[in-house]
N, C-alpha and C positions, 0 to 999 in steps of 0.2 A: 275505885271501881275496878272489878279485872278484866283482862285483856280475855276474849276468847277467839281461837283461831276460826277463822271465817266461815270454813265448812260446814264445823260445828255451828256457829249462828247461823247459815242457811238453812240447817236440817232444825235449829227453834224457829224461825221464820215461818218455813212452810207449816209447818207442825201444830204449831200454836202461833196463827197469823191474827191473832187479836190481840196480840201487846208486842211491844221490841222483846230482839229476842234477850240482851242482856238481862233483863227483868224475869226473862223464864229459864235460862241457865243459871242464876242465881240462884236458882230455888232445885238441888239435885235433884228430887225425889220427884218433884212434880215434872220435872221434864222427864225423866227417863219412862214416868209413870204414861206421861204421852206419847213417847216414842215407842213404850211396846203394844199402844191401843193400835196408834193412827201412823208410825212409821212402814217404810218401805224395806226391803230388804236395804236399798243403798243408804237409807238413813239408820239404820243396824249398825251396818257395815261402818261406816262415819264416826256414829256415837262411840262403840264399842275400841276405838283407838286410845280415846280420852276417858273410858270409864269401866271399871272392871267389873268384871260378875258381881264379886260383892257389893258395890255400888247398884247393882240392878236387883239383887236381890233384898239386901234394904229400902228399897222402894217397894218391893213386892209386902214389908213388913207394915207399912203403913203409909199406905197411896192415897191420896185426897179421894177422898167419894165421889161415886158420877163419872168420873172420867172412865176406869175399867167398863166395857161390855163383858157379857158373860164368855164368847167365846174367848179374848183375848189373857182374861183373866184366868182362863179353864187352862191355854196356849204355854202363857208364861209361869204358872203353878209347877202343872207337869214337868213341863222343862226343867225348873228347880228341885223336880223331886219331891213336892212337897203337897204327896198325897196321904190322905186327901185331900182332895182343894178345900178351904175353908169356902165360906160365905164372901159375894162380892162387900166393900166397905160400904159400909151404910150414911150417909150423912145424919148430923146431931142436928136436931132440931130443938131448942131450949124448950121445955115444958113436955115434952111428948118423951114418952118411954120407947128407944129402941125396939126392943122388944115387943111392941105392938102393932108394926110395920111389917108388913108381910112382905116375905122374899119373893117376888114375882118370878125371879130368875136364877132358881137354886144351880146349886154349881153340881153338875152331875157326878156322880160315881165314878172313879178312874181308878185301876188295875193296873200294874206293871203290866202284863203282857196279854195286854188285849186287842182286838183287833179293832175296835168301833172308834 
């Protein structure tokens, strides 16, 4: 199992207090995936010692469904330059076509240099 420095498991603790956090640092993509829904600045700040941009933008590539809300996913998009923002991830449900799930929460329109 690996060691991780304690700061770092206090910011999975709070973050994702429904499992230990070794079981959620384990998993890069999903913790950082929740460190840019539900983290603090301090927990940014914390993460981002142990885990570089590429690291947070690899999660941006393919985030577990459901955890993104729209504004944070519209947040960390932008941030990366990576507009348009696509679509938030959709969860697979065996038997059901994607595609037949309507986007309730499309990701708006974003512009280099707009004001809104």
């Amino acid at each position: 199992m690996m060691t991780y420095a304690e700061d770092l498991k206090a910011v999975a603790r709070r973050i994702v207090w429904f499992q230990p956090p070794e079981q959620t640092l384990a998993l890069k993509a999903y913790f950082l995936t929740y460190v840019m829904t539900y983290g603090t600045d301090e927990d940014l700040a914390i993460t981002r010692k142990y885990y570089s941009d590429g690291n947070f933008e690899a999660a941006l590539d393919s985030p577990p469904p459901g955890v993104f809300y729209r504004d944070a996913w519209l947040k960390w998009n932008v941030h990366y330059h990576r507009v348009p923002v696509p679509s938030l991830p959709k969860r697979r449900i065996p038997g059901v076509d994607p595609d037949s799930i309507p986007d309730l929460f499309p990701a708006k329109s974003y512009r280099a240099n707009t004001n809104t």
